[in-house]
C-alpha atoms as one frame of an Amber mdcrd trajectory, in Angstrom:
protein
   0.000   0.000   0.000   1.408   3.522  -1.071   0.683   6.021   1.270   1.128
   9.817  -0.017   2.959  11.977   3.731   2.974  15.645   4.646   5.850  16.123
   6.663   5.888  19.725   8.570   9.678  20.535   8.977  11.991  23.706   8.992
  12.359  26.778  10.740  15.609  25.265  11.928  17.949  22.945  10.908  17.057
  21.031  14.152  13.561  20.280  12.588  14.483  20.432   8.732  17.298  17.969
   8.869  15.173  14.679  10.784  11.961  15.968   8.925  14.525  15.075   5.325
  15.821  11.520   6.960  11.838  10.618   7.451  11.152  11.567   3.704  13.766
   9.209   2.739  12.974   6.232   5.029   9.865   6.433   3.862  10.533   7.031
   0.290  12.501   3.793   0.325   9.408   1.886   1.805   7.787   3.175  -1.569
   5.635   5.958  -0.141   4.894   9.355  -1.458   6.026  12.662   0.649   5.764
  16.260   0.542   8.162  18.363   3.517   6.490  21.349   4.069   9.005  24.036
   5.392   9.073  28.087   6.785   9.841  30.850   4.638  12.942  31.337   6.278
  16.613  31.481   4.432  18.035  28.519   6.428  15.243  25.922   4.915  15.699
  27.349   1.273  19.715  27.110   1.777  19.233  23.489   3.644  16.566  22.088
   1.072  18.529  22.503  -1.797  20.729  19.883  -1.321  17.820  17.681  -1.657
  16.689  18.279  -5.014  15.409  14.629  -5.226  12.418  15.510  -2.702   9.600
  17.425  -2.595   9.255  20.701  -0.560   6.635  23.400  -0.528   6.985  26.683
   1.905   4.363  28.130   4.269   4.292  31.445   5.707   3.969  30.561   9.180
   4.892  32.376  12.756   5.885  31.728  15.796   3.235  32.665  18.635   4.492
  35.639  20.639   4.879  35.221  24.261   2.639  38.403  24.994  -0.876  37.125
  24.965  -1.998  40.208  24.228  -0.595  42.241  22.229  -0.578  43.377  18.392
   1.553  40.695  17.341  -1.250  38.377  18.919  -3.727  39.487  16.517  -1.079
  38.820  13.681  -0.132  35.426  14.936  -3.772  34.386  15.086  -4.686  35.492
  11.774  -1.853  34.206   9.848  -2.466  30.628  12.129  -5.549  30.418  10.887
  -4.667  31.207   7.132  -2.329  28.749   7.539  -4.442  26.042   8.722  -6.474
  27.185   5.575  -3.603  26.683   3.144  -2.250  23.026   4.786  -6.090  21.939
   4.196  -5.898  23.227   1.009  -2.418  21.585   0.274  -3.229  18.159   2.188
  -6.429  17.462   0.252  -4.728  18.301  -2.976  -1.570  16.077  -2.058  -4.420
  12.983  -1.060  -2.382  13.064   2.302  -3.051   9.583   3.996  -1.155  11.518
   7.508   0.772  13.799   8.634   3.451  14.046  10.796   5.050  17.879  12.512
   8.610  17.413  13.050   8.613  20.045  16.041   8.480  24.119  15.521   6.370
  26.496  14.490   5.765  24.624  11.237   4.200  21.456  12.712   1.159  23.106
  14.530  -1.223  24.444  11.409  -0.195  21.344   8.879  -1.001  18.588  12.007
  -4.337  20.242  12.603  -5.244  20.782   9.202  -4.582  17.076   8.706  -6.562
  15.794  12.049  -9.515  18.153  10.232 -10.159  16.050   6.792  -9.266  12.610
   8.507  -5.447  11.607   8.376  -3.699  10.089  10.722  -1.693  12.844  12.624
   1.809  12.592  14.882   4.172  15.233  16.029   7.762  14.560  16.963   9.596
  15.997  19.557  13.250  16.249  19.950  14.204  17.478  23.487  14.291  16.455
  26.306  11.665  19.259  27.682   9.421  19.749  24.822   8.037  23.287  23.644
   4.621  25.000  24.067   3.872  24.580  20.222   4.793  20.562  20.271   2.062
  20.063  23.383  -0.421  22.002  21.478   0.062  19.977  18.563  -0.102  16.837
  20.036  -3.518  17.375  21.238  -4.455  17.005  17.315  -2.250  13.589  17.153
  -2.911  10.008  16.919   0.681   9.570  18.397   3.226  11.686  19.726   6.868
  10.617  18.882   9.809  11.072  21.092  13.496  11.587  20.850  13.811  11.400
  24.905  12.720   8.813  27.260  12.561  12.172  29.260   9.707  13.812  27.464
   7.066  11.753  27.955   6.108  12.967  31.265   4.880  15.962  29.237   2.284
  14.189  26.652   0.319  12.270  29.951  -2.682  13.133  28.179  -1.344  11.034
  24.775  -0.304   8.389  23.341   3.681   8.389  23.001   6.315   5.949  21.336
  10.276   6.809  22.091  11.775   6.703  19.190  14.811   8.735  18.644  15.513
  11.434  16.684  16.401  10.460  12.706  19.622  11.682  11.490  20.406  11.790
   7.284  21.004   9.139   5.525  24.557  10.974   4.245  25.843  10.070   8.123
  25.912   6.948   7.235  28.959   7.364   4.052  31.408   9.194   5.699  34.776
   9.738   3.613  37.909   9.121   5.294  39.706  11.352   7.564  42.472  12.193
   4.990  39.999  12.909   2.023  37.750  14.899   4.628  40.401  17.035   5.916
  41.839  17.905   2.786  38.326  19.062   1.935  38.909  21.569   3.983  42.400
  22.246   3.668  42.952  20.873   7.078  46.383  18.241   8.198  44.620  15.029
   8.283  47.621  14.133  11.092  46.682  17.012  13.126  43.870  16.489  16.289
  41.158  18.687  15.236  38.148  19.893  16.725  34.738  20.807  15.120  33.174
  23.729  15.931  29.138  24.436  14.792  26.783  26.566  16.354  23.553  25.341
  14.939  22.286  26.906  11.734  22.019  30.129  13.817  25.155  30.343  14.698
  27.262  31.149  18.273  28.013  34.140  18.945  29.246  33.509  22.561  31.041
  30.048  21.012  32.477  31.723  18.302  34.276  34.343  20.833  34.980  31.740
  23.371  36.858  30.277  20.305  38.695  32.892  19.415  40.300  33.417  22.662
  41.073  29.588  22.650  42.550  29.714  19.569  46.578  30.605  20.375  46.415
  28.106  23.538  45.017  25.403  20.225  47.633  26.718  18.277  50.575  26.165
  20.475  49.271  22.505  21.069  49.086  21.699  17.616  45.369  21.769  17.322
  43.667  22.814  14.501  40.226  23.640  14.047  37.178  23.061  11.496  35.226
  26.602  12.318  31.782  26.981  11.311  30.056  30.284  12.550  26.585  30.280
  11.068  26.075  33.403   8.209  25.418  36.366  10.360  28.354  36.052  12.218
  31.239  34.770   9.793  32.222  38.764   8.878  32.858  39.197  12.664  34.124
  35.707  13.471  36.641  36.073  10.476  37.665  40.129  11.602  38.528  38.167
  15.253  40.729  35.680  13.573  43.010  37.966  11.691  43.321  39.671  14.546
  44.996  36.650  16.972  48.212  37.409  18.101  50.532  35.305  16.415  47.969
  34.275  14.196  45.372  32.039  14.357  46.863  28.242  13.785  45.937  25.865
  10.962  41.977  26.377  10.652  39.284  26.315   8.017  36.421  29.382   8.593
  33.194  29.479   6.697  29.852  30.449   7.610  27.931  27.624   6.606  28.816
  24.025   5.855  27.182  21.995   3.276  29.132  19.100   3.833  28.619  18.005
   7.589  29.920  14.043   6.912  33.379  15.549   5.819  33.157  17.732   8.779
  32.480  14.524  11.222  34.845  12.859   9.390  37.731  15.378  10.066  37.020
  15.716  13.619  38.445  13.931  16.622  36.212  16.364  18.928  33.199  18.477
  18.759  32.361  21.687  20.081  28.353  22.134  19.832  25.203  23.945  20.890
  23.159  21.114  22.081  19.942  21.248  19.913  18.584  17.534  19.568  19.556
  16.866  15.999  22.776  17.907  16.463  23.448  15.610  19.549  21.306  12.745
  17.470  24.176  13.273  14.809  26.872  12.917  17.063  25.651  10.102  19.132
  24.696   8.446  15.984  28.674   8.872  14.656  29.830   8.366  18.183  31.826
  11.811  18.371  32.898  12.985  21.664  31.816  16.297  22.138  31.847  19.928
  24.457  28.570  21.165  24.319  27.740  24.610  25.100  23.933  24.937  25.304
  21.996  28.133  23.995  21.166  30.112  27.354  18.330  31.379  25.505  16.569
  28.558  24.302  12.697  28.025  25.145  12.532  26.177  28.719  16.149  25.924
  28.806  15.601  23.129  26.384  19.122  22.701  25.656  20.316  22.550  29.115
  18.535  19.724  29.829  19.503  17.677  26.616  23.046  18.699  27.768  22.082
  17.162  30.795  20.960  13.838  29.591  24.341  13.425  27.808  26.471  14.659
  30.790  24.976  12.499  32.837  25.035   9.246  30.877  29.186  10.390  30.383
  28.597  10.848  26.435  29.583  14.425  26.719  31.034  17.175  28.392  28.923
  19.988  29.872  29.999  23.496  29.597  27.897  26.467  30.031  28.620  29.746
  28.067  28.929  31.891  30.673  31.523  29.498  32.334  33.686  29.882  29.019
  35.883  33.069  29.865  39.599  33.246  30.606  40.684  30.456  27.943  38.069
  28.279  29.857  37.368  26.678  26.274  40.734  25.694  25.607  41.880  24.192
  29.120  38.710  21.699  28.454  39.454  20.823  24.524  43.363  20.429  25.400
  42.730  18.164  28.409  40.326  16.069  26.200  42.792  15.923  23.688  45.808
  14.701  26.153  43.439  12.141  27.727  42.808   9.331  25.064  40.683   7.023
  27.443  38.262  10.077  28.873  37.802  10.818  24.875  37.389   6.757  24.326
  34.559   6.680  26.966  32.852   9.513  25.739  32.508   8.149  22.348  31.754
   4.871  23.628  28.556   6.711  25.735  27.975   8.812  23.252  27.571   6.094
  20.858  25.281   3.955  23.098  23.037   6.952  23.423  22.008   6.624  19.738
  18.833   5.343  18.268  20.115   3.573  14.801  17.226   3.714  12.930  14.960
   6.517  14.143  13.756   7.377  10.433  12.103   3.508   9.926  10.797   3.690
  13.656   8.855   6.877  12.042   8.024   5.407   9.100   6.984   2.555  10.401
   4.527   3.890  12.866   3.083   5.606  10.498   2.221   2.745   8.490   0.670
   0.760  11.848  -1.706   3.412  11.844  -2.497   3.781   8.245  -3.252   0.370
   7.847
């Protein structure tokens, strides 16, 4: 039986990225999908590696904390234009279900699917899920989880941990050599990763800059990603090092994250879900400095679950000052068992086949 999938995704790279694995795995089961993504530049720069699937954009929002206010009025009418559009879009498509990969995206497609019959999910990521993911699931058949730790959340539903999917590319990594010299980096040298999110850092890009002579004197070099808005800044800091700024590759935006895994002997990360999926997945020992911003503290407490299990080491932004950064990355680096053990954890954390747990309950309740 070929089912025909709207998958709501985007708005991040957090939500785009696992809502892409799910249109493969179930693309390879011989199914029909259509990702529908935000308006946003990240999902148009993401998507287009993916020529091979189907995307549409919807002009979505975010709901504004201030209940009332102007931008309440706003929110609700383009919600329920949205709604309007994703009814419009699923009945066209023939949707058989629907499934919100988390964000502001997944809220109007879900409900517009619950409204003309298809089966309906949302999956959630974190380990403390956000407002929008608890409204949606009150539209779902099933929610889906990525933590064990989420659940207590969704009492009032039905919920399946699952993981969160990672791309299919993770799993055809090049070789260190032919990675590095993608990014014409010493495949001999240790090297450490350093990604934002598809925001960017800012306070990890500066705590890397100060890091960078103490890296340089110990012979590390470093694979530098600072998300678009702050690679003019980022780059001004590094020219500006005194004694320069070691062997390191810069860029703003990388479009080939299995070269940069491959390269890397250690990660410095935000801790967004997919990210920590990817590197559980590729059992990379990582730093991970979570967003101090984020909705709920949502990244703390993934941090959290990872720190705890001894698959990662916790550092908090504000506790990166002084060449804080460096004294943790070059005391990873000199210790080859603590780096062993947190790849081994890290490793054990990971849910192989999230993607075909997706697609498969999907089918279950299709059927």
């Amino acid at each position: 039986m070929t089912l025909k999938i709207l998958i709501a995704c985007g708005g991040t790279g957090g939500h785009l990225f696992p809502g892409i694995a799910v249109a493969e795995a179930l693309r390879a089961r011989g199914h029909e999908t259509l990702a529908l993504i935000s308006e946003k530049d990240i999902d148009a720069l993401a998507s287009k590696g993916y020529s091979h699937l189907n995307f549409k954009s919807l002009p979505a929002v975010g709901m504004p904390r201030k209940k009332l206010s102007p931008a309440m009025l706003k929110f609700v009418f383009r919600y329920f234009a949205t709604v309007k559009e994703c009814k419009k879009i699923a009945r066209q498509f023939g949707a058989d279900a629907v499934i919100g990969m988390g964000g502001f995206t997944s809220l109007p497609p879900v409900a517009a699917g619950k409204k003309i019959g298809a089966k309906a999910f949302v999956h959630d990521s974190n380990a403390v899920p956000g407002k929008s993911n608890r409204r949606t699931a009150t539209y779902c058949n099933e929610v889906l989880l990525g933590f064990e730790e989420a659940s207590k959340f969704f009492s009032g539903s039905k919920t399946a941990v699952v993981g969160t999917p990672v791309r299919p590319e993770m799993d055809a990594l090049p070789d260190r050599e032919a990675a590095a010299a993608n990014f014409q980096l010493d495949p001999s040298k240790k090297t450490v990763l350093i990604i934002g999110g598809s925001q960017g850092a800012r306070g990890v890009n500066l705590a890397v800059v100060e890091a960078l002579p103490a890296l340089r004197d110990a012979g590390v070099q470093v694979l530098h990603f600072t998300g678009p808005k702050e690679y003019d800044a980022t780059k001004i800091r590094y020219d500006r090092v005194p004694g320069g700024a070691g062997s390191h590759f810069l860029a703003p935006f990388c479009s080939d994250m299995p070269a940069a895994y491959a390269a890397a002997h250690l990660v410095v990360a935000r801790s967004g879900a997919s990210t920590l999926a990817e590197l559980s997945y590729l059992g990379l020992p990582s730093v991970l400095v979570p967003y101090p911003y984020a909705a709920d503290n949502h990244q703390m407490r993934n941090a959290e679950v990872f720190s705890k299990k001894e698959a990662a080491v916790l550092a908090p932004e504000d506790t990166l000052v002084g060449g804080r950064l460096a004294e943790i990355l070059i005391s990873l680096f000199e210790d080859e068992a603590k780096l062993a053990k947190l790849s081994t954890n890290s490793r054990n954390l990971s849910h192989r086949d999230a993607a075909g747990a997706i697609a498969e309950r999907i089918e279950k309740a299709c059927v």
